[in-house]
C-alpha positions as CSV (number, residue, x, y, z in Angstrom):
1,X,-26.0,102.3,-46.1
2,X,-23.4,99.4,-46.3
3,X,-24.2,96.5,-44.2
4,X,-22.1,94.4,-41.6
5,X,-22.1,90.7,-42.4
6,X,-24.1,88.7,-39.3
7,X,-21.0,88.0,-38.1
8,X,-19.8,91.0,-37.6
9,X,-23.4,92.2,-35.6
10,X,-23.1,89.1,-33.5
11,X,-19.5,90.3,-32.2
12,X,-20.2,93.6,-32.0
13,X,-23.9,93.5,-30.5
14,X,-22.4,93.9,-26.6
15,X,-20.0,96.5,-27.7
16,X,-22.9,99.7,-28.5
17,X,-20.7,101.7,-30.5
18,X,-23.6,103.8,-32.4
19,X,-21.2,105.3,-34.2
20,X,-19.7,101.8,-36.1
21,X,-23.4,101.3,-37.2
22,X,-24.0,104.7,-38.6
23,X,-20.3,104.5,-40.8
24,X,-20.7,103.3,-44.3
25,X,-17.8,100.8,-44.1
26,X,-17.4,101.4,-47.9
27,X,-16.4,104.7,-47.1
28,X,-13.6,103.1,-44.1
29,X,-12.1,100.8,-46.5
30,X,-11.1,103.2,-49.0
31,X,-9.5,105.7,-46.1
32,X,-7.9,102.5,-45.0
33,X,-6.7,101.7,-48.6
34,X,-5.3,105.4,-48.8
35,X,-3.8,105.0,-45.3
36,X,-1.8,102.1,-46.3
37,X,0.0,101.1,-49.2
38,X,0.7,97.8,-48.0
39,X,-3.2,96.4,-48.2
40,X,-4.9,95.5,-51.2
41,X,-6.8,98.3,-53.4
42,X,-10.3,97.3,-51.8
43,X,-9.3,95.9,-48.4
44,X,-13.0,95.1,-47.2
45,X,-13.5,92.4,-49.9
46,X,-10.5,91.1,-49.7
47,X,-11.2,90.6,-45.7
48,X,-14.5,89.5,-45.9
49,X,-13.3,86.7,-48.4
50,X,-10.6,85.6,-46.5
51,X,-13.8,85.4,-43.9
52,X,-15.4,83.3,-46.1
53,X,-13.0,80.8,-47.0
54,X,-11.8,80.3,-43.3
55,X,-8.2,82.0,-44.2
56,X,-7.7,83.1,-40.5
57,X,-4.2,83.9,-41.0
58,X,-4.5,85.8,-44.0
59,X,-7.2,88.6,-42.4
60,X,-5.1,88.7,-39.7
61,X,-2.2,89.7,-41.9
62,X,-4.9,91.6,-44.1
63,X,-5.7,94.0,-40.6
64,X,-2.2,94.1,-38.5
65,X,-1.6,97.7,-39.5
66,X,-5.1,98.9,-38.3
67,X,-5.4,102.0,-36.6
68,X,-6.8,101.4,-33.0
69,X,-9.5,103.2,-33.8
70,X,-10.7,101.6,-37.1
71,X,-14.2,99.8,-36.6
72,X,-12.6,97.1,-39.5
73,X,-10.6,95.9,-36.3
74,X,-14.3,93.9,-36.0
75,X,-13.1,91.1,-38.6
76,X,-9.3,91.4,-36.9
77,X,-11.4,90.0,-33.5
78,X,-13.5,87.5,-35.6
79,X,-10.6,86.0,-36.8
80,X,-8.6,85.6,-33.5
81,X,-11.5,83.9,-32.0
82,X,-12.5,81.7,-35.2
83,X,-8.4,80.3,-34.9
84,X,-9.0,80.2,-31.5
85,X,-12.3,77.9,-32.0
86,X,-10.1,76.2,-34.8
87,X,-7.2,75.8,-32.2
88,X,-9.2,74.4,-29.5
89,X,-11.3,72.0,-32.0
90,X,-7.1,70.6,-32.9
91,X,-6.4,70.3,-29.2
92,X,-4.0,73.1,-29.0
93,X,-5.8,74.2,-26.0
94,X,-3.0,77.1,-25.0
95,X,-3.0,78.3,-28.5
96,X,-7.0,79.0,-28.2
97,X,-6.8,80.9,-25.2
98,X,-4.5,83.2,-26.2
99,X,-6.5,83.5,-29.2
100,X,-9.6,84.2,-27.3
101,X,-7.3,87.0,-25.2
102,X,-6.6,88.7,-28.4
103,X,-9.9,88.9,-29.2
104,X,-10.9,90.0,-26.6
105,X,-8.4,92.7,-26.1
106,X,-9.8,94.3,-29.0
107,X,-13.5,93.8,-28.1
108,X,-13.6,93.8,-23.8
109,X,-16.6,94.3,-23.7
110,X,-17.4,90.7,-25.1
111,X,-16.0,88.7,-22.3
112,X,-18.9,88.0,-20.8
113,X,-19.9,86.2,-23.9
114,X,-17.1,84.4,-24.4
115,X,-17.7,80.9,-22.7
116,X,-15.4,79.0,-25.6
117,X,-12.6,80.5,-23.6
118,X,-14.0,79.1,-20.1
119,X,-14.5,75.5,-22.1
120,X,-10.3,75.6,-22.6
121,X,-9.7,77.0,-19.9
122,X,-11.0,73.5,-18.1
123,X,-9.0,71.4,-20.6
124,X,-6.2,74.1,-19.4
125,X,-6.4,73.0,-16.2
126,X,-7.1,76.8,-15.4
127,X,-9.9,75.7,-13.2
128,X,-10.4,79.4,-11.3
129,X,-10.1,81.1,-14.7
130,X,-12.9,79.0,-15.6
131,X,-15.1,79.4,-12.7
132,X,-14.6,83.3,-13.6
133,X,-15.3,83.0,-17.1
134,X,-18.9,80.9,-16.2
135,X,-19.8,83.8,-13.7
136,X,-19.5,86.5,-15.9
137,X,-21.4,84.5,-18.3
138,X,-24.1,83.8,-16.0
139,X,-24.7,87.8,-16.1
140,X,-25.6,87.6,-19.7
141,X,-26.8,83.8,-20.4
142,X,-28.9,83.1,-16.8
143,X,-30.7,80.1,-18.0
144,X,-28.4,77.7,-19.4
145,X,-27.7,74.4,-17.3
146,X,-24.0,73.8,-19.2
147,X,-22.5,77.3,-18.2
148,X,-23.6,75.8,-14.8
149,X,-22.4,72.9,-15.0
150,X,-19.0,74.0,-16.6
151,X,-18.9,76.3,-13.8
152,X,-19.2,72.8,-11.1
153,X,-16.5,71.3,-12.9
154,X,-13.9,74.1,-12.3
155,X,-15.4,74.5,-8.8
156,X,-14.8,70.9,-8.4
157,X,-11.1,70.9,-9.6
158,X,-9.9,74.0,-8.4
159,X,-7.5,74.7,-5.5
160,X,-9.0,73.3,-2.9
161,X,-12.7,72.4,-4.4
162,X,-14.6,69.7,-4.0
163,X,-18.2,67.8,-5.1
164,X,-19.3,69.1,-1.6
165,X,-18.4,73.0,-2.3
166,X,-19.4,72.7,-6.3
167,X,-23.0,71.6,-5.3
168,X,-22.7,74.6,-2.2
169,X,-22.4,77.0,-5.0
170,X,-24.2,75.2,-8.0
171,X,-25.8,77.9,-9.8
172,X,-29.8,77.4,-9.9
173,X,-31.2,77.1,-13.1
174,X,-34.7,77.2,-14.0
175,X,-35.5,78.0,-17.4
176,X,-33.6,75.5,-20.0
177,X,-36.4,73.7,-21.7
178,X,-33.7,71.8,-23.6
179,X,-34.1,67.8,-23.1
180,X,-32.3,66.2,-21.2
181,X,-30.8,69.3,-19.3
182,X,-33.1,69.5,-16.5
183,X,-32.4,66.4,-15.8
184,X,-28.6,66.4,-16.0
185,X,-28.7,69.5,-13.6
186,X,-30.6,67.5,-10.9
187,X,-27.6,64.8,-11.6
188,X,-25.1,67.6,-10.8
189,X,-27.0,68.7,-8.0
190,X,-27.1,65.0,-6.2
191,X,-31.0,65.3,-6.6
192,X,-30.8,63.0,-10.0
193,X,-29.1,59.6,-11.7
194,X,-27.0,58.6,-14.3
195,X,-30.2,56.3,-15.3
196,X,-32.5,59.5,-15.4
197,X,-30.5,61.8,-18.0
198,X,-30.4,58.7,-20.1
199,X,-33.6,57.6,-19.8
200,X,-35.2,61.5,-20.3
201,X,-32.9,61.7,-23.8
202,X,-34.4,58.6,-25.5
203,X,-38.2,59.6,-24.1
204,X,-41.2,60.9,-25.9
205,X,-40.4,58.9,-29.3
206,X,-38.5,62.1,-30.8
207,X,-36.7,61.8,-34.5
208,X,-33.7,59.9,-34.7
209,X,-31.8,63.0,-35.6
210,X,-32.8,64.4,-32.2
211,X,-32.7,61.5,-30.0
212,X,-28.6,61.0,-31.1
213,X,-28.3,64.7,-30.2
214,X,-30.0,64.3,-26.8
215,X,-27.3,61.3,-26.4
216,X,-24.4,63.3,-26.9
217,X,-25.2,65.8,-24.7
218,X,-26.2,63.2,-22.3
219,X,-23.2,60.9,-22.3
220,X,-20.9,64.1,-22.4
221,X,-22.2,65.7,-19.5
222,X,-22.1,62.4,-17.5
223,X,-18.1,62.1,-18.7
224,X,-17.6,65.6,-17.3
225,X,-19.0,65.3,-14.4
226,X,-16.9,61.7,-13.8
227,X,-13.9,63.3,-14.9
228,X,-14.0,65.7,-12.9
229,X,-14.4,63.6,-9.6
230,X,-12.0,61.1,-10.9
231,X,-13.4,58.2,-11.7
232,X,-12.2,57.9,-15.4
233,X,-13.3,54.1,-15.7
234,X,-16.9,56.0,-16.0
235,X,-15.8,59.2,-17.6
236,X,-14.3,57.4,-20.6
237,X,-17.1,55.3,-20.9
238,X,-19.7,58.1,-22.0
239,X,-17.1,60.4,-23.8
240,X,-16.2,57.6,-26.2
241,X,-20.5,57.3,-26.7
242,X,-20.8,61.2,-26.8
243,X,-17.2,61.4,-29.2
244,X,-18.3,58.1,-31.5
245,X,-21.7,56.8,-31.6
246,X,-23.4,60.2,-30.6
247,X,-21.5,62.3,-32.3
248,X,-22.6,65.7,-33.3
249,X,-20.5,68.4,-35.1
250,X,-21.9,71.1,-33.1
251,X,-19.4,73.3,-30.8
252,X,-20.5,70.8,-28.0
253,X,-20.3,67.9,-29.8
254,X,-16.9,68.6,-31.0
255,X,-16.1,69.5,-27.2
256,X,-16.8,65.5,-26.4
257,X,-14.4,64.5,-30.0
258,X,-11.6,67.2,-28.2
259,X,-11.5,65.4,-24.7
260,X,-11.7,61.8,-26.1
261,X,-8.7,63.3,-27.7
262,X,-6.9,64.6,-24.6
263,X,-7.7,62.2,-22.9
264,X,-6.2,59.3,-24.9
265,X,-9.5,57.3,-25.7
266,X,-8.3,57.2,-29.4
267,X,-10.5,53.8,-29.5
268,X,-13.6,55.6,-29.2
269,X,-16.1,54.8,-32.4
270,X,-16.7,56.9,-35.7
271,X,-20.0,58.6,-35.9
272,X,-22.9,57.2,-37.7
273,X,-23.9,60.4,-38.1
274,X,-23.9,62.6,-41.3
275,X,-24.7,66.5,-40.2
């Protein structure tokens, strides 16, 4: 029985199509092959390297003329929302979003999952579009302080939102064991300090590696919060530590490198990190 790369089961996992699991997708690419004259001899391979080497735009080309039905539509969706990571990572912030909506068009059943989207969706400026993208992932991710406090942000900066309403409807969290993020959800809540996050990222003596990481989450999630109340004097001062000297080259990490971008804080420091 041929096997889906983990890619492909990540995507797919909320989708419960028994039937995709139980198809030899050998057996799909060579009706697909037969089906169209236009796509090389062994179209799988050809898709999964294009996969492999990040050639977005070539699998999308590769998987245009898909029937709707066709479960190798699955690497059609991975590719929209890779470019649309890719996209958002180069500051084309509408360009991701309507990557992410492709994606998603294929696979609906995934947009509960799909926080990325809610992230440019802020840097959009499509602040209720992100409030409804971090609810939906509550449903499915119930324990994770940054969905809440993405979702305070675009309380915060939507029509008519304020610090007062975000913290009304600041989603409780319990269950992150992740250091510092208890700490920076008391901070969103009003309960906490700058001082605190800080202070809770450096404790306990942990490897360097680990402590830096701890930092750029820290300083990151103080710049949003700033930045979204408006004092950019303090907001620029921890995204240019979480986008330079903290640096990570994680999703998150690379969120802090995007809005140092956007922002126009070009002068914030290289890492002196290697990862």
């Amino acid at each position: 029985m041929s096997k889906l790369p983990p890619f492909l089961n990540r995507l797919l996992l909320p989708i419960r199509r028994p039937f995709f699991f139980s198809l030899p997708l050998a057996i799909a690419a060579a009706a697909l092959a037969q089906n169209s004259a236009e796509l090389p001899v062994n179209p799988m391979a050809e898709m999964q390297r294009a996969y492999r080497e990040g050639d977005f735009d070539r699998l999308l080309k590769l998987t245009e003329k898909l029937e709707e039905d066709s479960p190798l539509l699955a690497y059609r969706a991975a590719a929209l929302h890779q470019r649309g990571e890719r996209h958002f990572f180069e500051g084309r912030i509408a360009e991701s979003i309507d990557d992410f909506d492709a994606s998603l068009k294929l696979q609906p059943d995934r947009e509960p999952y799909d926080w990325q989207r809610g992230i440019s969706y802020y840097y959009a400026g499509e602040f209720e579009n992100g409030k409804k993208q971090f609810e939906i992932h509550q449903t499915v991710n119930p324990q994770d302080v940054e969905n809440a406090v993405f979702h305070f942000i675009c309380t915060v900066r939507a029509p008519g939102g304020s610090v007062e309403s975000a913290r009304e409807h600041f989603i409780q969290i319990e269950g992150d064991p992740r250091v510092p993020m208890r700490e920076i959800w008391s901070f969103y809540a009003g309960k906490g300090s700058a001082e605190a996050v800080i202070d809770a990222a450096n404790a306990g003596n942990p490897p360097e590696d680990e402590r830096l990481n701890r930092l750029c989450y820290a300083h990151l999630y103080l710049g949003l919060y700033y930045d979204s109340t408006g004092d950019a004097e303090k907001a620029a001062e921890h995204i240019r530590l979480a986008a330079g000297k903290y640096r990570q080259d994680h999703y998150m990490g690379k969120v802090a490198t995007v809005h140092a971008k956007l922002r126009g804080l070009t002068d914030a420091p290289k890492s002196n990190t290697q990862r």
